[in-house]
C-alpha positions in Angstrom: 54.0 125.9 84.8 54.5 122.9 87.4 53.5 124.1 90.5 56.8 123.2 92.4 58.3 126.2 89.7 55.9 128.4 91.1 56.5 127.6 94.5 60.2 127.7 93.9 59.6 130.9 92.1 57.5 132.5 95.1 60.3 131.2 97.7 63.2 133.3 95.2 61.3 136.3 95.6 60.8 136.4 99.3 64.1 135.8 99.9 64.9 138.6 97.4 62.9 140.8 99.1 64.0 139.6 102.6 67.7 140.6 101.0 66.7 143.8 100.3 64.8 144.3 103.3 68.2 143.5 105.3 70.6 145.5 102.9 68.7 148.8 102.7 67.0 149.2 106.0 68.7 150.3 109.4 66.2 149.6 112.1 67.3 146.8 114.1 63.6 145.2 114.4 63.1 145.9 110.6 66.2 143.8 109.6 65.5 140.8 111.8 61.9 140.6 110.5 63.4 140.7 106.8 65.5 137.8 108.2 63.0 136.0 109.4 61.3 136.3 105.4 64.7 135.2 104.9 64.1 132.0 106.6 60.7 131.5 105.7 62.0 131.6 102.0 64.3 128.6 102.6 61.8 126.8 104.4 59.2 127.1 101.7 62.2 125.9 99.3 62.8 123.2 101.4 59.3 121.7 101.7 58.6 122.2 98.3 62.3 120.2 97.5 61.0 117.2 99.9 57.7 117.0 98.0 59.3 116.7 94.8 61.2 114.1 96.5 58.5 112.5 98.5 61.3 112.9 101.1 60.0 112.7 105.1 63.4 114.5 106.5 62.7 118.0 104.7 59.6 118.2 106.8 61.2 116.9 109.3 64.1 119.4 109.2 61.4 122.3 108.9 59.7 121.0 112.4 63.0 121.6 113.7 63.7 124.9 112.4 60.0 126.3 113.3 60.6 124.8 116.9 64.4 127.0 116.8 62.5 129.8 115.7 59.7 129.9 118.2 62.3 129.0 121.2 64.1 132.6 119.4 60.6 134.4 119.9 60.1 133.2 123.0 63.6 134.4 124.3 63.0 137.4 122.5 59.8 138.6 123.8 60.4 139.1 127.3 63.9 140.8 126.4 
């Protein structure tokens, strides 16, 4: 097996389990970390899609989401 299929295979389960995680739990800080696997799962997707594609803009595009998601943490923290 190629190993973009495993690394698209590894990004479908932590998103599943980043689902699940957001379904079945009720702690607030729980969820959002399930969403942030959530995120993470896409992201992994994403690279592995522009490395296929020998694309620069999915890495790009994850730069951008990283910096998004540290600015969140960073709000976050203090709060």
């Amino acid at each position: 097996m190629p190993t973009t299929d495993l690394l698209l295979a590894l990004s479908a389960v932590l998103f599943s389990l980043g689902l699940a995680g957001v379904v079945i739990r009720r702690n607030a800080l729980v969820m959002l970390m399930c969403m942030e696997l959530m995120v993470n799962a896409v992201v992994l997707s994403l690279v592995t899609y522009a490395y296929l594609h020998a694309d620069l803009a999915g890495g790009v595009l994850v730069f951008l989401v990283f910096v998004v998601a540290a600015a969140e943490i960073a709000i976050a923290i203090p709060i």
